[in-house]
N, C-alpha and C positions, 0 to 999 in steps of 0.2 A: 368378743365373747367366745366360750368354747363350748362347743355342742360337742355331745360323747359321740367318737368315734363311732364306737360298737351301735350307738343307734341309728347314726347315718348309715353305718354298711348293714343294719337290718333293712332301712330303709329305699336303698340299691337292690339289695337284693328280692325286696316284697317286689320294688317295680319291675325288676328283670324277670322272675321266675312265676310270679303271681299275677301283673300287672299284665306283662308284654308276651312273657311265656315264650320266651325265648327258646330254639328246638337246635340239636345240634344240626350246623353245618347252614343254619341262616346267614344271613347278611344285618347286622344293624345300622339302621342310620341314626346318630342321636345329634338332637339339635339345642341347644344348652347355651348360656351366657357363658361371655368370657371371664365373667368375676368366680363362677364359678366351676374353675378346672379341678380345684380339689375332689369335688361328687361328682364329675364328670370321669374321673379317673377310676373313680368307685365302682362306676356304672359298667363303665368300659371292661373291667375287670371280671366282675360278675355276670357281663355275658359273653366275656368268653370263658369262663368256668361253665357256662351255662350250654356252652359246646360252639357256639358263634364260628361264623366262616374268617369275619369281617369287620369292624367296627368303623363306619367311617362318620366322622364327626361335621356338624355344621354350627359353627360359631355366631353368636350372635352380640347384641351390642345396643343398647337403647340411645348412649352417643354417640354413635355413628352413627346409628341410623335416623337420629332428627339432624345431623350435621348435613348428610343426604340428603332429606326435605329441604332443609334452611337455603343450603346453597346450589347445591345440582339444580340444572334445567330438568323439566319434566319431561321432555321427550327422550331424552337420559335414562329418568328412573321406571319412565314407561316401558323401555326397548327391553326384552328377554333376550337375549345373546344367545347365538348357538352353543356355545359352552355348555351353557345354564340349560338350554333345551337337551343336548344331549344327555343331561344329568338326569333326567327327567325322562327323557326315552328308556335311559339305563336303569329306569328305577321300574320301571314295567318288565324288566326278565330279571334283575335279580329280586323283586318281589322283597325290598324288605323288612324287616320288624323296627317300625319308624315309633323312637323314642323322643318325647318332646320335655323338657322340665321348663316350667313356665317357674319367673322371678321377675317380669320387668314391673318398672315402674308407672302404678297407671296413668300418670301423667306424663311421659315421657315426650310424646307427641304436642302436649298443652300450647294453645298459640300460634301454631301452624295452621295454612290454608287450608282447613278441610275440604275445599275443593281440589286441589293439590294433591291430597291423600286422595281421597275417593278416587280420580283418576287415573293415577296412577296404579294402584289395587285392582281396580278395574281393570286394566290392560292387561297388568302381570297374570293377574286370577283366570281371567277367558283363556291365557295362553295354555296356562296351567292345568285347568279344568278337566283335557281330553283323558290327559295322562295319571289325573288323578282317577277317573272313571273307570280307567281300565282296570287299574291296581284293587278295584274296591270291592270289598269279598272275600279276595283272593293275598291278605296279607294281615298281618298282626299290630296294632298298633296300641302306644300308651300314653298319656296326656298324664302327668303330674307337675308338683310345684317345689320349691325352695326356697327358703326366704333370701329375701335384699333389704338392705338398709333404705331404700327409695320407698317399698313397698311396705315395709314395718312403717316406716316414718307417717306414710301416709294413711296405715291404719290403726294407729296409733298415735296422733299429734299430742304431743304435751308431753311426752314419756321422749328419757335417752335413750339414743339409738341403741347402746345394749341394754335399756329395758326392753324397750319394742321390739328386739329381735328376738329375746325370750320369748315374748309371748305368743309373736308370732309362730315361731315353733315351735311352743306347746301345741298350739292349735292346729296346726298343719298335721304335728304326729296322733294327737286326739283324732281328729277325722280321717284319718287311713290306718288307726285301728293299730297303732303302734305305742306300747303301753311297756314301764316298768316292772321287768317280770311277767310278762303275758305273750302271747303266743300267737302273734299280727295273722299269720297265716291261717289259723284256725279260726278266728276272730271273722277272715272276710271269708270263711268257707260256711260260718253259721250264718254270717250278712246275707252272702249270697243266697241262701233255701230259702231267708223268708221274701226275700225281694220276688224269687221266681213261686212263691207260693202265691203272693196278690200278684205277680201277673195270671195267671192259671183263672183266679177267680175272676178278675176281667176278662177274659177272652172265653169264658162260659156264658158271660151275662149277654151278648149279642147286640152289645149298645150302638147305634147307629148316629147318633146327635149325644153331645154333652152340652149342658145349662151351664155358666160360671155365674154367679152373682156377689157382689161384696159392697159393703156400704161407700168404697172409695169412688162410687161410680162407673164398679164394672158390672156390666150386665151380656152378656156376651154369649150366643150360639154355635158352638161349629160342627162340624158334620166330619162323621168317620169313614171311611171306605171298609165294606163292610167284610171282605175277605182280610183285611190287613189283623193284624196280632199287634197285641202288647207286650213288648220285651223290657229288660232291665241289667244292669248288674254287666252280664259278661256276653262276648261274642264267638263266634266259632269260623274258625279259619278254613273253607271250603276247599283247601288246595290239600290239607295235609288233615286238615279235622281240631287244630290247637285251639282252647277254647282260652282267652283272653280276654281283660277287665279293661277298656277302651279309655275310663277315667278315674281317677283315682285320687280325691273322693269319689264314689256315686252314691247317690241314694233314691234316682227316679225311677219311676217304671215308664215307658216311652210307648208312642205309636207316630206314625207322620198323617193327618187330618186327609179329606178330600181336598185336594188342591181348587180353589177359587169359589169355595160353596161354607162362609162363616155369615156373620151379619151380629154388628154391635160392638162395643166399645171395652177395650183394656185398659187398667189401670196397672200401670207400674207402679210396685214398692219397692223398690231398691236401685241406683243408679247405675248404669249400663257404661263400662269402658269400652269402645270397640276405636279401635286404630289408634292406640294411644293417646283417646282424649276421653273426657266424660260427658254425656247423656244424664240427667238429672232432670224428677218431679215430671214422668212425660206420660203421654198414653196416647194410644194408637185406636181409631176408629176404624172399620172395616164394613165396607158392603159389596153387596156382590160376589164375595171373596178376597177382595183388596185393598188395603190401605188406601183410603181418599183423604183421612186428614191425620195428623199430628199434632200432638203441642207439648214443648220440652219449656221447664225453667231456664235450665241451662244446655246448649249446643243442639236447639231448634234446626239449624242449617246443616250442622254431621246430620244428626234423626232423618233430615227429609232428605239428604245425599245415599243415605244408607237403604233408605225405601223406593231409590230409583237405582240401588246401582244396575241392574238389567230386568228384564219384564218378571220375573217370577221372583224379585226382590222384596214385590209387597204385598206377596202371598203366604201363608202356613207353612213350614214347614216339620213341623214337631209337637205334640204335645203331652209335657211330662208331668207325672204327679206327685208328690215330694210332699211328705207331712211336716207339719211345724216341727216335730220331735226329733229332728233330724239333726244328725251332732256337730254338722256347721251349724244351725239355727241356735243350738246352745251354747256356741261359743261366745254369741252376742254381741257381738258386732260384722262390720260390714268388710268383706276382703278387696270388695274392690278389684274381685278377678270372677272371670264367667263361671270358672273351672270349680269354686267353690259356693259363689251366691246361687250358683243354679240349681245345688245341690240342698240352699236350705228351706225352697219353697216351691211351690207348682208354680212354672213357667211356659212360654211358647216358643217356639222358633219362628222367623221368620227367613226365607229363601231353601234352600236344599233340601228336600225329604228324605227319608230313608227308604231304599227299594227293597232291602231284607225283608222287612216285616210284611211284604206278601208273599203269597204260598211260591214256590220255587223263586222270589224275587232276585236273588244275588245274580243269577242265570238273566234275567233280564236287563237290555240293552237300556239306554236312556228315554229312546222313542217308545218300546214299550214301557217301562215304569210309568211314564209321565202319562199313556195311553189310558193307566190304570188309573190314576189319579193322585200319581206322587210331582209334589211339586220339582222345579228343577232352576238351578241357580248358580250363580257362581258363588253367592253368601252363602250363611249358617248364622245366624245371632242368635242368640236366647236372651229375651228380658222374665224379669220375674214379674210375679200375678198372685203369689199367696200370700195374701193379707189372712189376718186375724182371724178373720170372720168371716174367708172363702167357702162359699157352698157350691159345691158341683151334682148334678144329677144328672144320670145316666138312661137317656130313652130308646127304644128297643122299636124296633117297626111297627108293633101292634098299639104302639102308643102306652105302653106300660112304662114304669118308672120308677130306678130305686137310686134313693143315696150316695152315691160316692165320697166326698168330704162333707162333713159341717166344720165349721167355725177350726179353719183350714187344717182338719186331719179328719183321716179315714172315719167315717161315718158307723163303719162295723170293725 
């Protein structure tokens, strides 16, 4: 199929210059499928127009990497090489503007030892962790997608693969706001005021606990730390001041919960990919602040591997709020990728908080964030939670209480 040029390099360019915010005399790392060197080329192009030092690229591969799984020994795909680590050191001084395009297939992993995975992930993740800690704050980064034939297929069964690829990139340019004759960058500059407008009006209300409730059987409490803000939309790069769209789609407003103070039960509506397998029909119970049980239709044993991978795995880490109205929700059907279902309903995280959203947070070390009440982890998952008929309400210390969603969007 042929996708218009001229759209694709609008598309390069929203992510380079709008997305990543690419400054001259950065460093890029961009990390991208081999299928797709064409927008990779694009990309590359456009930030060094965009003044780039550097562009150094990291290749990826969905078969390879289950050939990887399939045959490699684990303690193989476990070991981080010095190489690999020095890459990682080196990413901590040149600080750089880490571009991801997300294409694989979500089943790419399907059938493989989940336990296998999980362990492996685990090792690589902990190695990884410090160096990602260090860099965080203190650089720019941009999460977008582009379609695959694996991934069209799969959200689209029944349709030829150049239908499903059309549609799926309709949809993909529909939610980042990239439109025939229209003006993408204006488009996410009016996005952006209103998303940082309902943050403003959350971070006035003083809410300390949010209620969830929905007829699927969530009934659920968590608790806020009460210095923490609610942010959305874009980030600001504390080294140089570059303010950056982190994902692209977004449409949440975000905070990270009191780490280990929820009580009551989640109900997922929509199936969860994490490690290239699927999560389907699951929900997650919680007391004390922790995951104590599970129950998935499909991949019970990834769900309960992914809620131990280390102690702060089956605690909060996020909680976003996303109205039905949301222009992945309208596209109506399911991506099958985190980067856009998260974007079409209110969801949770579970593992890694955000230490930004407290007052001088980015300044803060891990021991203090987590002192504060930010969880800490070598995860990040986001499952979805906006059903239909999601009601959230917002309690305040004096025991006051206003509306935040009915019948899952903004209640004002």
């Amino acid at each position: 199929m042929q996708i218009s040029k001229e759209k694709l390099s609008e598309y390069a360019r929203l992510i380079v210059r709008t997305g990543a915010n690419v400054q001259p005399g950065q460093v890029v790392q961009l990390s991208i499928a081999v299928e797709q060197h064409e927008f990779a080329a694009m990309i590359t192009e456009e930030a060094y127009l965009a003044g780039a030092k550097k562009v150094n690229l990291n290749w990826l591969s969905d078969g390879q990497n289950r050939l990887h799984y399939r045959y490699a020994e684990e303690s193989v795909l476990s070991e981080t090489l010095p190489w690999e680590k020095e890459k990682l050191r080196q990413m901590t001084e040149d600080l750089p503007v880490r571009i991801f395009i997300e294409s694989e297939d979500p089943d790419a992993l399907a059938g493989l030892d989940p336990e296998k995975l999980s362990r492996v992930m685990q090792s690589r993740a902990a190695v990884a962790k410090p160096y990602r800690d260090e860099i965080d704050g203190r650089h720019q980064w941009c999460i977008a997608a582009l379609p695959s034939e694996a991934w069209a297929r799969k959200c689209f069964p029944g349709k030829s693969d150049e239908e499903a690829m059309e549609l799926l990139y309709d949809a993909v340019f529909r939610t980042v706001r990239i439109s025939d004759g229209g003006d993408a960058v204006e488009a996410w500059r009016a996005h952006i005021g209103l998303i940082e407008k309902k943050s403003a009006w959350l971070n006035a209300q003083g809410f300390t606990s949010l209620h969830y409730e929905s007829g699927n059987g969530t009934d659920f409490t968590v608790e806020l730390i009460p210095e923490a803000h609610w942010e959305g939309a874009g980030s600001t790069n504390r080294e140089n001041g570059a303010y950056y769209i982190p994902n692209m789609p977004t449409e949440e407003i975000f905070t990270s919960p009191r780490a280990g103070k929820c009580e009551g039960t989640l109900v997922a509506v929509k199936p969860l990919s994490w490690n290239g397998q699927l999560i389907e029909d699951f929900s997650i119970t919680f007391s004390k602040g922790k995951a104590v049980s599970c129950r998935a239709a499909k991949g019970q044993e990834l769900l309960e591997k992914m809620l131990h991978m280390d102690e702060g795995a089956c605690m909060l880490g996020e909680v976003a709020l996303v109205p039905k109205e949301s222009p992945v929700n309208r596209c109506g059907f399911l991506f099958y990728s985190t980067l856009f279902d998260e974007n079409a309903c209110c969801h949770f995280a579970v593992g890694q908080g955000f230490k930004e959203v407290l007052p001088d947070g980015e300044h803060l070390n891990t021991e203090e964030a987590t002192a504060a009440g930010i969880n800490d982890s070598i995860i990040h998952v986001d499952f979805m939670v906006g059903a239909e008929d999601l009601s959230i309400t917002g309690f305040r210390p004096d025991g006051s209480s206003t509306a935040i969603f009915r019948n899952g969007t903004w209640a004002e």
